[in-house]
Each structure stands twice: as C-alpha cells, then as structure tokens.
PDB file of N, CA, C, O and CB in Angstrom:
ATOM      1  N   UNK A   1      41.917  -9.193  22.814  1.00  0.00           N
ATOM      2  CA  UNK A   1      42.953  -8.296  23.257  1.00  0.00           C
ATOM      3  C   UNK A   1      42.446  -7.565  24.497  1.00  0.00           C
ATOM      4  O   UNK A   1      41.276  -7.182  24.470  1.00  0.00           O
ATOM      5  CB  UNK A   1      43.356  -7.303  22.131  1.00  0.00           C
ATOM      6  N   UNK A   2      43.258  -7.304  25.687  1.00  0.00           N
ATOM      7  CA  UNK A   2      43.043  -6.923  26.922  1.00  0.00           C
ATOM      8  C   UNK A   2      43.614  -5.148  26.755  1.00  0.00           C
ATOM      9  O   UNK A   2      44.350  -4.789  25.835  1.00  0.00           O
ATOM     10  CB  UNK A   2      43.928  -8.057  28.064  1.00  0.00           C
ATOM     11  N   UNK A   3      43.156  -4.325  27.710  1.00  0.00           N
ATOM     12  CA  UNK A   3      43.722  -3.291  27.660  1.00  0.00           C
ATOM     13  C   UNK A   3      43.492  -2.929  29.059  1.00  0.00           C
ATOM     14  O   UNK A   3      42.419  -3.380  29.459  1.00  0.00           O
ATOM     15  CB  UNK A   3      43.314  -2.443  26.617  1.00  0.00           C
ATOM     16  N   UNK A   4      44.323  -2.081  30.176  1.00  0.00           N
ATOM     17  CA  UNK A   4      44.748  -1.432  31.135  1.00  0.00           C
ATOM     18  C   UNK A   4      44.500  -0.019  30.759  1.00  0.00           C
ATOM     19  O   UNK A   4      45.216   0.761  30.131  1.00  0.00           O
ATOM     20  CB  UNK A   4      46.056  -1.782  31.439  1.00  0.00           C
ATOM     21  N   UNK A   5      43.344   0.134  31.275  1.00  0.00           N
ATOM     22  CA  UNK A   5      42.608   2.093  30.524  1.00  0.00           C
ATOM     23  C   UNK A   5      42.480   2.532  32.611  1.00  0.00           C
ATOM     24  O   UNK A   5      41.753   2.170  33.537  1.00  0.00           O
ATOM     25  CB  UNK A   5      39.685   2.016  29.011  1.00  0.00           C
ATOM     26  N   UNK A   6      44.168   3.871  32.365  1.00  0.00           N
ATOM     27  CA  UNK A   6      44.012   4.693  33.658  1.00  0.00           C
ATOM     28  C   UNK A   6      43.581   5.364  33.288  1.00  0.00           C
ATOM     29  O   UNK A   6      43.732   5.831  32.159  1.00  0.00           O
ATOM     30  CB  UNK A   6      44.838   5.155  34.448  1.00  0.00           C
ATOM     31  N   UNK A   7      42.469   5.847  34.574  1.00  0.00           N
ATOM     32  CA  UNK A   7      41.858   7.179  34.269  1.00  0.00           C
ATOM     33  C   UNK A   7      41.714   7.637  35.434  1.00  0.00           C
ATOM     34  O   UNK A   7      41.500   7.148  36.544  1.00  0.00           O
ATOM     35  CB  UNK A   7      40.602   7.247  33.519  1.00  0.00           C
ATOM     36  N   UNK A   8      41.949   9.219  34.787  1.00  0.00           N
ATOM     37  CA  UNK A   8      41.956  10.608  35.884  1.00  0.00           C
ATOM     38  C   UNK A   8      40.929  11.373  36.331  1.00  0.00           C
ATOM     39  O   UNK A   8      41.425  12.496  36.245  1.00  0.00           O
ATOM     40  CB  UNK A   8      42.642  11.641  35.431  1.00  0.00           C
ATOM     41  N   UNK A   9      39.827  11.518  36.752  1.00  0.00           N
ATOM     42  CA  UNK A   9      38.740  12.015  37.097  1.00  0.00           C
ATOM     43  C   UNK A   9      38.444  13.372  37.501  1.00  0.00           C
ATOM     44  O   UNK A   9      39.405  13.718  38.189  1.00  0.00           O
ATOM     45  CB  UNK A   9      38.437  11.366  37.848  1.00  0.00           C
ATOM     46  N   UNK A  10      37.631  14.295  37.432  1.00  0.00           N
ATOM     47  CA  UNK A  10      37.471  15.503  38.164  1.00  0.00           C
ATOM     48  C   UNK A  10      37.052  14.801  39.525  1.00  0.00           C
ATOM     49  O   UNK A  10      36.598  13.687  39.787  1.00  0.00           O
ATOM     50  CB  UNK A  10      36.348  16.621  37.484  1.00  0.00           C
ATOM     51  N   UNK A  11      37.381  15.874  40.257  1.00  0.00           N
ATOM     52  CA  UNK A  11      37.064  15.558  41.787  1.00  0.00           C
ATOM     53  C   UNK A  11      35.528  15.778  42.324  1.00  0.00           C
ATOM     54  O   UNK A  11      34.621  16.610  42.300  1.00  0.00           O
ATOM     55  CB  UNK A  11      38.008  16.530  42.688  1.00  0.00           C
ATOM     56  N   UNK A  12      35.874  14.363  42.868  1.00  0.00           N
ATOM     57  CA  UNK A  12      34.322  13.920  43.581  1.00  0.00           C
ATOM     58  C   UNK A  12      33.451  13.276  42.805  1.00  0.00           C
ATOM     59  O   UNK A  12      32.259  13.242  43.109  1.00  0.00           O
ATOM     60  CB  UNK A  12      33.443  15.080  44.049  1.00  0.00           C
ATOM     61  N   UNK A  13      33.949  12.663  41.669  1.00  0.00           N
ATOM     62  CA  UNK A  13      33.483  11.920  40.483  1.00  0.00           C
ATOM     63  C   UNK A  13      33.498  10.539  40.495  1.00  0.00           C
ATOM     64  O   UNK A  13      32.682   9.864  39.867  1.00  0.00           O
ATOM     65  CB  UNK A  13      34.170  12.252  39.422  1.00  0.00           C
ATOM     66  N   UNK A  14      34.604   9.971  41.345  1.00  0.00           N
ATOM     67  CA  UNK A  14      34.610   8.775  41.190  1.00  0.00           C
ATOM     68  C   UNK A  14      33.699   7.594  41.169  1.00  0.00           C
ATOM     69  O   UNK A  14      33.975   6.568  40.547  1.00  0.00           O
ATOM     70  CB  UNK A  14      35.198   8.652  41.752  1.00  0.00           C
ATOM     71  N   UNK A  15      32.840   7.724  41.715  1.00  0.00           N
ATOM     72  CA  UNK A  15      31.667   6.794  42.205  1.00  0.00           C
ATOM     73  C   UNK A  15      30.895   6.877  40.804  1.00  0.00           C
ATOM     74  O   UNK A  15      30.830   5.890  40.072  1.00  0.00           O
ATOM     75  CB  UNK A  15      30.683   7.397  43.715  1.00  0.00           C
ATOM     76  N   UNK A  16      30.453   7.810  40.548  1.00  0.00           N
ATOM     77  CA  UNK A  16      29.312   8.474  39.377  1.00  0.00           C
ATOM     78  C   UNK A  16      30.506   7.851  37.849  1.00  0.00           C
ATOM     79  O   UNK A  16      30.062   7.189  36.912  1.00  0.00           O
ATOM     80  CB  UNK A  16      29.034  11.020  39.584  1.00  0.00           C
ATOM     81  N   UNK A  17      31.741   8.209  37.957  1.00  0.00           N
ATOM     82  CA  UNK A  17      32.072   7.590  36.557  1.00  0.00           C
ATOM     83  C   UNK A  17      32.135   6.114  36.871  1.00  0.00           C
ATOM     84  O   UNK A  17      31.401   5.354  36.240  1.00  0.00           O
ATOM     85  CB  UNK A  17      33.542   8.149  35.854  1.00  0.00           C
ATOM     86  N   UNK A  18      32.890   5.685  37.720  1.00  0.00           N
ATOM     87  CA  UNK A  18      33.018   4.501  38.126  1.00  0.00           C
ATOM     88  C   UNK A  18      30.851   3.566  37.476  1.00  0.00           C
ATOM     89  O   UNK A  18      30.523   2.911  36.486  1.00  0.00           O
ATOM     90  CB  UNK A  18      33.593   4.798  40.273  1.00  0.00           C
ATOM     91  N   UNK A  19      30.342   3.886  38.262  1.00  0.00           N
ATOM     92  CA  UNK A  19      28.965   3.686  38.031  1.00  0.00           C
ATOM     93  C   UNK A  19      28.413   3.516  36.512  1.00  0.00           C
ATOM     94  O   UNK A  19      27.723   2.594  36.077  1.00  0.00           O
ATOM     95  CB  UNK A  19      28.327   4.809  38.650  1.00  0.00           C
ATOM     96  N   UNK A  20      28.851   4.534  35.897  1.00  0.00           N
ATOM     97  CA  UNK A  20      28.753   4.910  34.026  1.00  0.00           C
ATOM     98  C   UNK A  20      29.275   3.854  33.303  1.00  0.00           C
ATOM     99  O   UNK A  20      28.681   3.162  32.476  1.00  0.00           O
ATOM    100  CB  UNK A  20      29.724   6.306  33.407  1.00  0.00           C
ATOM    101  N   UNK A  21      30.855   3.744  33.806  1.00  0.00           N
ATOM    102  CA  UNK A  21      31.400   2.903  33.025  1.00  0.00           C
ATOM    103  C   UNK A  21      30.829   1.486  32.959  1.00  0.00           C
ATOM    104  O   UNK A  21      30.533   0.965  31.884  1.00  0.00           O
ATOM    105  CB  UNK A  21      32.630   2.911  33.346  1.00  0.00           C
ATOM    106  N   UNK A  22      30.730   1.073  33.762  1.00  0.00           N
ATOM    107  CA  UNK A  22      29.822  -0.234  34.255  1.00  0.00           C
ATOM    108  C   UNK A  22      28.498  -0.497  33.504  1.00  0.00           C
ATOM    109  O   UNK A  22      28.214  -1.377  32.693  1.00  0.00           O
ATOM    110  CB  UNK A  22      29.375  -0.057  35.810  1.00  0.00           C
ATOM    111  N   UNK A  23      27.722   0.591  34.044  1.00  0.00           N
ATOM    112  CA  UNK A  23      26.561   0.954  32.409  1.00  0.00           C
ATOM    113  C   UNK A  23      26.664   0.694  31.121  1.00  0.00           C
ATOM    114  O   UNK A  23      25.956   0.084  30.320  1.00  0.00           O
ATOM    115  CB  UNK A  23      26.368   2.272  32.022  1.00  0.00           C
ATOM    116  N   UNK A  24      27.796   1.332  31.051  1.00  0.00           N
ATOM    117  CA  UNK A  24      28.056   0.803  29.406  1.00  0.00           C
ATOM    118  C   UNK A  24      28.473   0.036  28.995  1.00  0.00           C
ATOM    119  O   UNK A  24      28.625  -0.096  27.780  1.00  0.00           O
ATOM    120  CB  UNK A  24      28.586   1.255  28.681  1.00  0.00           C
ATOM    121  N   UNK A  25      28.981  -1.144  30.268  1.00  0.00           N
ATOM    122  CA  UNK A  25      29.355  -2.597  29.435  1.00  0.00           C
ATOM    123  C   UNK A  25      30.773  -2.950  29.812  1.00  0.00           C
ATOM    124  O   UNK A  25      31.114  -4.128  29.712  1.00  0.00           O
ATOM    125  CB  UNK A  25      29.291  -2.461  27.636  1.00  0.00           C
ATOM    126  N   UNK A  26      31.594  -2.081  30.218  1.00  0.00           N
ATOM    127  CA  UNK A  26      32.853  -2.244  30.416  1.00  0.00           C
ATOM    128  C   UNK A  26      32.489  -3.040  32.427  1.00  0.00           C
ATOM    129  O   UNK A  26      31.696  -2.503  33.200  1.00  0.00           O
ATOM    130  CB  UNK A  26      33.865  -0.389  30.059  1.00  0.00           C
ATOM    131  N   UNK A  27      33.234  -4.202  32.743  1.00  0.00           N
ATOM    132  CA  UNK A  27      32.530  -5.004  34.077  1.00  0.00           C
ATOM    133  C   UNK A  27      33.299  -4.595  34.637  1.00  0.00           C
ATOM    134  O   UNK A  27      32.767  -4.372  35.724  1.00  0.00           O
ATOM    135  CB  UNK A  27      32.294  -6.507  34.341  1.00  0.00           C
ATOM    136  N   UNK A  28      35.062  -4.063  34.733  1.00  0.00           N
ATOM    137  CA  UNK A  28      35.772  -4.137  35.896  1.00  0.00           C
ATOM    138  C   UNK A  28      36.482  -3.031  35.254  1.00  0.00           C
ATOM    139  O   UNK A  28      37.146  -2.835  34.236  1.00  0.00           O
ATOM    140  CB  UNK A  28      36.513  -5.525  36.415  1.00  0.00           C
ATOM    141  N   UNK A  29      35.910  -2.154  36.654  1.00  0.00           N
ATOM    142  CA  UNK A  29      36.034  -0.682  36.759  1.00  0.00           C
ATOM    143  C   UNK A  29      36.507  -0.851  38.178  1.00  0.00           C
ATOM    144  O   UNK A  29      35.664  -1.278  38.967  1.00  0.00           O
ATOM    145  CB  UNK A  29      34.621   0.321  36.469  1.00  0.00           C
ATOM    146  N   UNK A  30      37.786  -0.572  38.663  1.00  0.00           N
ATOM    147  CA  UNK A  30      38.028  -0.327  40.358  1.00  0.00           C
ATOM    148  C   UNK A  30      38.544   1.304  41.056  1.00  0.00           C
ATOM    149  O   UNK A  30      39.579   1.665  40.497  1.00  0.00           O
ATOM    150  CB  UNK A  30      39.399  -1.482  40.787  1.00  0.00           C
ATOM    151  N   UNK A  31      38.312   1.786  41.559  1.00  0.00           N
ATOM    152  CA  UNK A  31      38.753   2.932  42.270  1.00  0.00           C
ATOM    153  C   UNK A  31      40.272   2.546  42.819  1.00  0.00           C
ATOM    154  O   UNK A  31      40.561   1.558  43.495  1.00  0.00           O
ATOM    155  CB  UNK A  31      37.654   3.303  43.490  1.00  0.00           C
ATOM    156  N   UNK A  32      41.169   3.595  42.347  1.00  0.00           N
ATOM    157  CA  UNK A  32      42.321   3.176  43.030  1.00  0.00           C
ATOM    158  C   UNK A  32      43.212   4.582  43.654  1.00  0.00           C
ATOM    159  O   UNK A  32      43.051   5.754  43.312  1.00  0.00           O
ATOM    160  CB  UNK A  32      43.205   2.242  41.918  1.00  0.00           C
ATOM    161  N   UNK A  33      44.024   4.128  44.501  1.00  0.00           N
ATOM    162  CA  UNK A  33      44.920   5.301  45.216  1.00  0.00           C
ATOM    163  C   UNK A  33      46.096   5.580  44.499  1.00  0.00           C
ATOM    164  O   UNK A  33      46.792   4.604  44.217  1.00  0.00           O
ATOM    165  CB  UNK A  33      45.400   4.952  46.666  1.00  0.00           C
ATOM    166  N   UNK A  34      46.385   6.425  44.227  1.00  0.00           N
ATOM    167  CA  UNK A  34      47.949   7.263  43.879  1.00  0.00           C
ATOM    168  C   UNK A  34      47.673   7.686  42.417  1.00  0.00           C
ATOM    169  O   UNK A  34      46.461   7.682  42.200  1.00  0.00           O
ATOM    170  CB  UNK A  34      49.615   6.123  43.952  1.00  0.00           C
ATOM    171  N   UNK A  35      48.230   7.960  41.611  1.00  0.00           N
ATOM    172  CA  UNK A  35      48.856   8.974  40.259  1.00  0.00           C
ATOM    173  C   UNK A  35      47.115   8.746  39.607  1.00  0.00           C
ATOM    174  O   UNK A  35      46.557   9.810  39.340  1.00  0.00           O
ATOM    175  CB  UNK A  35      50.719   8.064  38.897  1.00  0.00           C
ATOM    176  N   UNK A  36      46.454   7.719  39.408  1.00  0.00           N
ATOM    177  CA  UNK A  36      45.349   7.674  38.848  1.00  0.00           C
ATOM    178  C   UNK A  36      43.954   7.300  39.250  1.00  0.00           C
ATOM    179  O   UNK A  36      44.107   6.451  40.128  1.00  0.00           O
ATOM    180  CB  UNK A  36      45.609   7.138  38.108  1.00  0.00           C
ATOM    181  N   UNK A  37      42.708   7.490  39.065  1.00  0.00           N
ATOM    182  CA  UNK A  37      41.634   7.251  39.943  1.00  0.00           C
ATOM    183  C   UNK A  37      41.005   5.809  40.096  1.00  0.00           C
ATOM    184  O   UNK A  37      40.800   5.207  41.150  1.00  0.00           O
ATOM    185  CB  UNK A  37      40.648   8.122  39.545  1.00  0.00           C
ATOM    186  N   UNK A  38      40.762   5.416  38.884  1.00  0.00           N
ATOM    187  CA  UNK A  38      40.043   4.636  38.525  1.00  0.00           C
ATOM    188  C   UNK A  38      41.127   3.590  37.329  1.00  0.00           C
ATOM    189  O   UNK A  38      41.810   4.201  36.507  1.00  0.00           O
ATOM    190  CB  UNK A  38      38.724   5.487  38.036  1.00  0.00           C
ATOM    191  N   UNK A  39      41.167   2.056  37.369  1.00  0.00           N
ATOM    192  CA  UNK A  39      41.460   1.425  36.508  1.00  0.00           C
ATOM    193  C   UNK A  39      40.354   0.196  35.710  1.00  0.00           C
ATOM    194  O   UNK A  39      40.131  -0.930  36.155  1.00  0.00           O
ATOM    195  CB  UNK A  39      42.547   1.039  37.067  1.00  0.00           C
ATOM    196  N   UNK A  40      39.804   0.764  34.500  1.00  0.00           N
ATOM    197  CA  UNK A  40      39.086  -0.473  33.756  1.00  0.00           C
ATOM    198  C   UNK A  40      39.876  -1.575  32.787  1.00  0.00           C
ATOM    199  O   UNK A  40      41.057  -1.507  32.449  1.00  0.00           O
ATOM    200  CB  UNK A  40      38.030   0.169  32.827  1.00  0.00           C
ATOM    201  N   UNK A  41      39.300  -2.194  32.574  1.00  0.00           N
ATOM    202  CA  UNK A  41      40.070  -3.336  32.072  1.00  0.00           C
ATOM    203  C   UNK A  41      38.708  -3.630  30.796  1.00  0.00           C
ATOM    204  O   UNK A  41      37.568  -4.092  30.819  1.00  0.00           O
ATOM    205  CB  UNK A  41      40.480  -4.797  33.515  1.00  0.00           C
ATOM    206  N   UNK A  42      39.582  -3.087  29.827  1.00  0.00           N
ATOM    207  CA  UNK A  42      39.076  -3.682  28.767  1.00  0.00           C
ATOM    208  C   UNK A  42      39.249  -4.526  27.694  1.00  0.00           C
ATOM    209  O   UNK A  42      40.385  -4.795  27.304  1.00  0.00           O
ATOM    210  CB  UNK A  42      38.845  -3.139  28.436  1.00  0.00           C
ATOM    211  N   UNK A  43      37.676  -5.250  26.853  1.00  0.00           N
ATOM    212  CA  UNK A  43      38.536  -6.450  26.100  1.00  0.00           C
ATOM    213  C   UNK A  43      37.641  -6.080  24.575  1.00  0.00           C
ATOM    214  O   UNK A  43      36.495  -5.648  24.455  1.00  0.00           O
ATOM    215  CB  UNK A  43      38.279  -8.488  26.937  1.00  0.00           C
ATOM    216  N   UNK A  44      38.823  -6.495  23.335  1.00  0.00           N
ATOM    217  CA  UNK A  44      38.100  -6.190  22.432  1.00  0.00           C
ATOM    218  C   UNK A  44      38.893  -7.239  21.377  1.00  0.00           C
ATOM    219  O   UNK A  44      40.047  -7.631  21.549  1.00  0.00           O
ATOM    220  CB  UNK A  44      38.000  -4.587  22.189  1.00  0.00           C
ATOM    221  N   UNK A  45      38.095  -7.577  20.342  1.00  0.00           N
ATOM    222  CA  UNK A  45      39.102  -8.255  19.446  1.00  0.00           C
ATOM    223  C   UNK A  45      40.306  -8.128  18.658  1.00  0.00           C
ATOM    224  O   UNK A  45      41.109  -8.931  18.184  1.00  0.00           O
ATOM    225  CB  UNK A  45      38.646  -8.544  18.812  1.00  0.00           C
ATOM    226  N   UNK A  46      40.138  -6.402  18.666  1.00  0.00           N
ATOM    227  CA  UNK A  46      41.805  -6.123  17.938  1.00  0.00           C
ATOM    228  C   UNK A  46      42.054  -4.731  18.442  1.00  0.00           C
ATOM    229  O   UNK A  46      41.069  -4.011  18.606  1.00  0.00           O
ATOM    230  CB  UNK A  46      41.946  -6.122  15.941  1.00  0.00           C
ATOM    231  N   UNK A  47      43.319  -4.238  18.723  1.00  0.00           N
ATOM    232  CA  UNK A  47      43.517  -2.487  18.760  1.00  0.00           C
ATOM    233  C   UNK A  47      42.821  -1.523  18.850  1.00  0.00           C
ATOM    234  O   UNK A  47      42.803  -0.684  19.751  1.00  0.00           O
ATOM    235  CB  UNK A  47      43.935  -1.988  17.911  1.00  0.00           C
ATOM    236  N   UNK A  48      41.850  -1.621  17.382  1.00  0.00           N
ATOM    237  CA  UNK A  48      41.372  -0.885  17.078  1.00  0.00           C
ATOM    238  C   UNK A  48      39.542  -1.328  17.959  1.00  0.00           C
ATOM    239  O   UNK A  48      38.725  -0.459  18.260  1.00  0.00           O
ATOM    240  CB  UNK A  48      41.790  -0.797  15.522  1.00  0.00           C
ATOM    241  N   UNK A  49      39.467  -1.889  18.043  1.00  0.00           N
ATOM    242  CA  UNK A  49      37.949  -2.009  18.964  1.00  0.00           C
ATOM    243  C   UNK A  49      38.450  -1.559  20.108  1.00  0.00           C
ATOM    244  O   UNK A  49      38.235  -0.384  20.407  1.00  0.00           O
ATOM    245  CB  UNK A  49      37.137  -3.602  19.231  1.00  0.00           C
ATOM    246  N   UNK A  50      39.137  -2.314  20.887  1.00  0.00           N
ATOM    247  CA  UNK A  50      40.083  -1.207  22.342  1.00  0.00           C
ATOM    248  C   UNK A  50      39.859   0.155  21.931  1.00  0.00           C
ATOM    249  O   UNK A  50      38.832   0.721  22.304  1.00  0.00           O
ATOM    250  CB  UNK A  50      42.162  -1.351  22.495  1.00  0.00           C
ATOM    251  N   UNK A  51      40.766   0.794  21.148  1.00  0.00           N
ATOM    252  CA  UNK A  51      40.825   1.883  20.793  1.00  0.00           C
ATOM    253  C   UNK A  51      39.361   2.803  20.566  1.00  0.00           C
ATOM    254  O   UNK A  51      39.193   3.988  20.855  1.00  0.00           O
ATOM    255  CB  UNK A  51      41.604   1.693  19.754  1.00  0.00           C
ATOM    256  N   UNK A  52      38.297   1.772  19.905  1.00  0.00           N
ATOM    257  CA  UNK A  52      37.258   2.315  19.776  1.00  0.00           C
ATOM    258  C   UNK A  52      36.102   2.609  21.144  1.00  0.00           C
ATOM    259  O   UNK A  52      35.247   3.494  21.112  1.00  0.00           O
ATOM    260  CB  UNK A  52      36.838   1.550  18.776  1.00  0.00           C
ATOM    261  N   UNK A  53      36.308   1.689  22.257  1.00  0.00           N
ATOM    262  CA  UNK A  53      36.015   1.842  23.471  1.00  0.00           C
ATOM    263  C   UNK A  53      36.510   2.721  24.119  1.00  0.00           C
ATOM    264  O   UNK A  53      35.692   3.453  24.677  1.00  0.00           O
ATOM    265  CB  UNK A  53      36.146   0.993  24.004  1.00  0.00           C
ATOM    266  N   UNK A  54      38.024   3.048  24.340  1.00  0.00           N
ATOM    267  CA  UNK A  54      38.306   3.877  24.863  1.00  0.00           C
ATOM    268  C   UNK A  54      38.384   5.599  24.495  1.00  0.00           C
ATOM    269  O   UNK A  54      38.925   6.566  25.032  1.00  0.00           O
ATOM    270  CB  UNK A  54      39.126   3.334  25.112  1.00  0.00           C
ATOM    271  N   UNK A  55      37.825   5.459  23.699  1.00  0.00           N
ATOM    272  CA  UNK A  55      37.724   6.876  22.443  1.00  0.00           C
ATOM    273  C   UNK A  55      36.504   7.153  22.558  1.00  0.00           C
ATOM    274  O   UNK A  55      36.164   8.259  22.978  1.00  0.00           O
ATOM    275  CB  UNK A  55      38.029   6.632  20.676  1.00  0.00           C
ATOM    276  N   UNK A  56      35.460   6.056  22.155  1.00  0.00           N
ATOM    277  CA  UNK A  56      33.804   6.053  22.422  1.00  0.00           C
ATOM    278  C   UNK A  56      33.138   6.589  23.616  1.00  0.00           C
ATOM    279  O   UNK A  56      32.265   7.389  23.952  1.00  0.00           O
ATOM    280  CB  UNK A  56      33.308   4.712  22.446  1.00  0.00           C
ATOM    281  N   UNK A  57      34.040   5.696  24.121  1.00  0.00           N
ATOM    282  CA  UNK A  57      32.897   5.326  25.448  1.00  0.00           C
ATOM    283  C   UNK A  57      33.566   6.055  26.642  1.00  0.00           C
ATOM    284  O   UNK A  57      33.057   7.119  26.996  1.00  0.00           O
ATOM    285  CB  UNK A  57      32.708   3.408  25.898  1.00  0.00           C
ATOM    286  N   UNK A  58      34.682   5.578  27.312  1.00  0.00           N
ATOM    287  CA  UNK A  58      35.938   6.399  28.356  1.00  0.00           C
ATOM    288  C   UNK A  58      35.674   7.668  28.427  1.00  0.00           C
ATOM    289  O   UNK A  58      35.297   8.469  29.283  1.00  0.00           O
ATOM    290  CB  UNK A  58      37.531   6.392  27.856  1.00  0.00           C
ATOM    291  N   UNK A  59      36.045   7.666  26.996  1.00  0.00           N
ATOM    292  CA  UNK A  59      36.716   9.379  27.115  1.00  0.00           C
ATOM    293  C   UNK A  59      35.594   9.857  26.996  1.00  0.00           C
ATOM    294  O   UNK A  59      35.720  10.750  27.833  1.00  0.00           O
ATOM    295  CB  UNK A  59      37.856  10.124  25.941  1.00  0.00           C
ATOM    296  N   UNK A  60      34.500   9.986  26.586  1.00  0.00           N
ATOM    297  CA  UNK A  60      33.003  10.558  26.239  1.00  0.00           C
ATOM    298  C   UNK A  60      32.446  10.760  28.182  1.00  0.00           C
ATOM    299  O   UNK A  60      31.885  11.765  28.616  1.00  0.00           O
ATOM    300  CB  UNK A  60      31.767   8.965  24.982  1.00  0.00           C
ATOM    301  N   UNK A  61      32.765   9.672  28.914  1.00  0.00           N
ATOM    302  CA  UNK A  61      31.871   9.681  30.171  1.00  0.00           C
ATOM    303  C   UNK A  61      32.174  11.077  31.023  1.00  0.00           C
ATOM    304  O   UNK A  61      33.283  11.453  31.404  1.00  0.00           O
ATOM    305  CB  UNK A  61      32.218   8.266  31.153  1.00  0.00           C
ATOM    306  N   UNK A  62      31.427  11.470  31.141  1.00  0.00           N
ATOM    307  CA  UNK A  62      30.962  13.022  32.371  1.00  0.00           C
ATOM    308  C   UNK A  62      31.884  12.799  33.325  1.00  0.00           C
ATOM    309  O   UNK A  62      31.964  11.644  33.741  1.00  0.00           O
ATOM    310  CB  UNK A  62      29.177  13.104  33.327  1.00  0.00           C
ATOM    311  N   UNK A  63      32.718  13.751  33.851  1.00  0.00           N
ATOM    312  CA  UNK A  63      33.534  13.529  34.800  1.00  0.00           C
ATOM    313  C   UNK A  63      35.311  13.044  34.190  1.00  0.00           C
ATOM    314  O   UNK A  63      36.357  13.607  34.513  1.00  0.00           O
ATOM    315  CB  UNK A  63      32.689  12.392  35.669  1.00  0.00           C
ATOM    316  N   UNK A  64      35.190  12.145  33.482  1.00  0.00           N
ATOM    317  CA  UNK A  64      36.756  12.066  32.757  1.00  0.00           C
ATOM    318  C   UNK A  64      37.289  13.008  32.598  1.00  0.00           C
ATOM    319  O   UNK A  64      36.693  13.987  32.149  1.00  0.00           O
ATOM    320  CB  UNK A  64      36.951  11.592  31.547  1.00  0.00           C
ATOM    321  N   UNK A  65      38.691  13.041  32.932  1.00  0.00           N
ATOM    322  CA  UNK A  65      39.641  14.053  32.800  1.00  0.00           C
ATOM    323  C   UNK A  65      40.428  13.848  31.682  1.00  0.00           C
ATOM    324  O   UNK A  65      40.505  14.500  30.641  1.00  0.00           O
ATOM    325  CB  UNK A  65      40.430  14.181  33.909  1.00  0.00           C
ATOM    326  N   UNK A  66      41.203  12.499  32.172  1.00  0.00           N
ATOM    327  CA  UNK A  66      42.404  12.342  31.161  1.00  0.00           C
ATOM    328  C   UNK A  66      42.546  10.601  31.053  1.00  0.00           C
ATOM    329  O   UNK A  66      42.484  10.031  32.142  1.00  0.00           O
ATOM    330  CB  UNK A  66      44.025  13.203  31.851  1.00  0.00           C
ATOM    331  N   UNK A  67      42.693   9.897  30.074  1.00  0.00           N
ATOM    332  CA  UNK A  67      43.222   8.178  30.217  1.00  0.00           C
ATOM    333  C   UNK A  67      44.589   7.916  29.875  1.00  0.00           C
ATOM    334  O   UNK A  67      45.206   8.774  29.244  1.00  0.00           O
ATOM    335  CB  UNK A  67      42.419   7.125  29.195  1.00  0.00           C
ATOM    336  N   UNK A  68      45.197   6.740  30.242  1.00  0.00           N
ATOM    337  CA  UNK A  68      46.284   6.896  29.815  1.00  0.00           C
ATOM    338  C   UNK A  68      46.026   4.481  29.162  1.00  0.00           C
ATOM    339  O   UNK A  68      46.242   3.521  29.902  1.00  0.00           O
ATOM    340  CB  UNK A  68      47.700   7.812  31.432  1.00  0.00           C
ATOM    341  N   UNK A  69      45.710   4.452  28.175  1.00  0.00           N
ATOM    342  CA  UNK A  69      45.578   3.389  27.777  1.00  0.00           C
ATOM    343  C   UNK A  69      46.840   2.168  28.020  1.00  0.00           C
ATOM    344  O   UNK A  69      47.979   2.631  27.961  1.00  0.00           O
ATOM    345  CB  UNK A  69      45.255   3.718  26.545  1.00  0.00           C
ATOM    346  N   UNK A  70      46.763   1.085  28.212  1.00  0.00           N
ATOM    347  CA  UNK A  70      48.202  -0.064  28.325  1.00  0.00           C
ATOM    348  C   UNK A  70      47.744  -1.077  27.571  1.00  0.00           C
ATOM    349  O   UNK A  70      46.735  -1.695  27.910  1.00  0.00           O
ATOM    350  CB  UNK A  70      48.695  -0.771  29.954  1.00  0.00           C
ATOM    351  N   UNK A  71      48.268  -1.299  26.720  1.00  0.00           N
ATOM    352  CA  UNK A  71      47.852  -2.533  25.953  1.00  0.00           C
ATOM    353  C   UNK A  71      48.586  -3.648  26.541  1.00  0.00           C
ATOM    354  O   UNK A  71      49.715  -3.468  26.996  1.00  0.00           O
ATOM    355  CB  UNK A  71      48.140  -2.445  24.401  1.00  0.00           C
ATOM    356  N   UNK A  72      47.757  -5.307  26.571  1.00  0.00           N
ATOM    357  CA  UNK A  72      48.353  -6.281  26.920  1.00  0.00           C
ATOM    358  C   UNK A  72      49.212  -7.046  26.175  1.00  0.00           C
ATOM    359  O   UNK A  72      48.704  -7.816  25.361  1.00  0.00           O
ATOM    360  CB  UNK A  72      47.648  -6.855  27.298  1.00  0.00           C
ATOM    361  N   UNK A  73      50.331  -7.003  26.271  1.00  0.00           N
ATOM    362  CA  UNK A  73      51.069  -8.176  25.309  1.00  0.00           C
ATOM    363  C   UNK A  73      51.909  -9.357  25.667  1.00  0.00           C
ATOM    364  O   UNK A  73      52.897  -9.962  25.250  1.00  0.00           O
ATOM    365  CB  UNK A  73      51.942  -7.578  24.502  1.00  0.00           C
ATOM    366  N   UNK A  74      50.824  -9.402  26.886  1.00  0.00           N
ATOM    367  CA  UNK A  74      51.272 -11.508  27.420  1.00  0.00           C
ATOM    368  C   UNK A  74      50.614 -12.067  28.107  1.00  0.00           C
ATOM    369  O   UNK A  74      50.872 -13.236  28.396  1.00  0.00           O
ATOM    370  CB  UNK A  74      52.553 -12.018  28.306  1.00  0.00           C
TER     371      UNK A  74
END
C-alpha cells in the first residue's frame, strides 16, 4: 500500500527534515512549492503500517508542523 504524506514544516526546516526523513528509511522525500512543504511517499503492507510510519516516524521528526496523509487506491 502506497501513501501521499503532505507535510508542513516550521520555517527554515526544510532541508534538515527533508534530510531526517530519508534517515529513517522513508527514500522519496521532495521539497515542494504552494499549500505544503515537503511530499514523502510512503509504502507499507496495510493501513495500519502507513499509519504506523506516519504517526512514528513523520510526525515525531524535529521541525514537523502538521501532515495531511492520502492513501492510494489505484
């Protein structure tokens, strides 16, 4: 299962979370322009592992503000 995890950053963070996330295993982390900072793309075998990454790991990293999770369904 794929997931679309936006995330909102404190300012001047991007690089340093961007950097973290990557650390911890998650590979495609991109910096992006408009409503949100950063988009990772995560993969897990069901909901609830997604869920457990983005709860774990996301939301835990220094600098995160806010995520807004998308689950894939095609």
């Amino acid at each position: 299962m794929r997931a679309y995890v936006l995330i909102t950053i404190e300012a001047g963070q991007g690089t340093a979370v961007q950097d973290a996330l990557r650390a911890a295993g998650i590979e495609q982390v991109d910096q992006v322009a408009g409503s949100y900072d950063l988009v990772a793309v995560i993969e897990g075998n069901d909901p609830r592992a997604v869920g457990e990454l983005v709860i774990g790991t996301v939301q835990k990293t220094a600098g995160v503000a806010s995520t807004v999770t998308l689950l894939s369904i095609g």
